[in-house]
N, C-alpha and C positions, 0 to 999 in steps of 0.2 A: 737875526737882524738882516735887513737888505736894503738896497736904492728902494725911492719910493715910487718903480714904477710897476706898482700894484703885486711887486714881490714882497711875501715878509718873512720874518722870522721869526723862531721859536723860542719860546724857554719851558725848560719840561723840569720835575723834580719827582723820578720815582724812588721809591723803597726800594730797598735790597736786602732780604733776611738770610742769613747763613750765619751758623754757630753762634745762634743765640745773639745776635747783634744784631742791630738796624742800620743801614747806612743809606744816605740820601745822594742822588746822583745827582747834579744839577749839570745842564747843558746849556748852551743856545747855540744854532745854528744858521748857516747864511744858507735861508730858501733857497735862493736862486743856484750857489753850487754845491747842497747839500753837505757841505763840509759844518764841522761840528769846529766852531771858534772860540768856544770855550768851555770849562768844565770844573767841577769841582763835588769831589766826594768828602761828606757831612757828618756827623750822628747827629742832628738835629737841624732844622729848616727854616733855620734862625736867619733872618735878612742878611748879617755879614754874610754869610756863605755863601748868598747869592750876589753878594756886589763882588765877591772873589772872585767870580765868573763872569760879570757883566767885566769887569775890568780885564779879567784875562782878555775876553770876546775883541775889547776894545784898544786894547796893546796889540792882538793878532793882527787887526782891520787895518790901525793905523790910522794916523790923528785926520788925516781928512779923507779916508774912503767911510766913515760913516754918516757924512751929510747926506741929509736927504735918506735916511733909514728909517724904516717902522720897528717896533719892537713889539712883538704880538706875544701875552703870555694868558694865562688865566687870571682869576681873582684871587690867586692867592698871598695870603698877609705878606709874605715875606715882598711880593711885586709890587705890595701897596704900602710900602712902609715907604716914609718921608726921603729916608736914606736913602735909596733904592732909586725913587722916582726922581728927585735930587741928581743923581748921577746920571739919568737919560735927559734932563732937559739940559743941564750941564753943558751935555754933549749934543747939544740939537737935535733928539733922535726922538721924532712921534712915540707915541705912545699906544698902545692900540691891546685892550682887553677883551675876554671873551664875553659876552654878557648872562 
């Protein structure tokens, strides 16, 4: 997530296989000072996991450095799930997907 001038930020959700388990990384990070603001490791890619992290993201930033923020992620279910999207307009924070 970032200000909205014309910085944005991420959310990424890779796999992790070791010993026979899957595990899901979920990030988001602030473009502009590359710092990683939130995180959260899953066994599945279930939309709570990901508002675990949009909320961590959003307790690190602090209640008013995220006005005026993009949130750029992919199509993925868990970014377009109600809950999810709910919790950035919530917070005034654009939305911005890849197409």
């Amino acid at each position: 997530m970032s200000r909205a001038t014309g910085v944005k930020g991420c959310s990424a959700a890779f796999p992790s296989s070791e010993i026979c388990i899957t595990v899901y990384i979920t990030f988001i990070t602030d473009t502009y000072s590359h710092c990683i603001v939130g995180y959260n490791f899953a066994e599945s890619l279930e939309a709570v996991e990901s508002i675990k992290t949009l909320q961590m993201a959003l307790s690190a930033l602090g209640a008013e450095s995220h006005l005026n923020f993009i949130h750029h992620s992919d199509r993925g279910l868990q970014y377009c799930s109600a809950a999810y999207v709910k919790l950035l307009q919530d917070n005034h924070i654009q939305i911005s997907m890849t197409e």
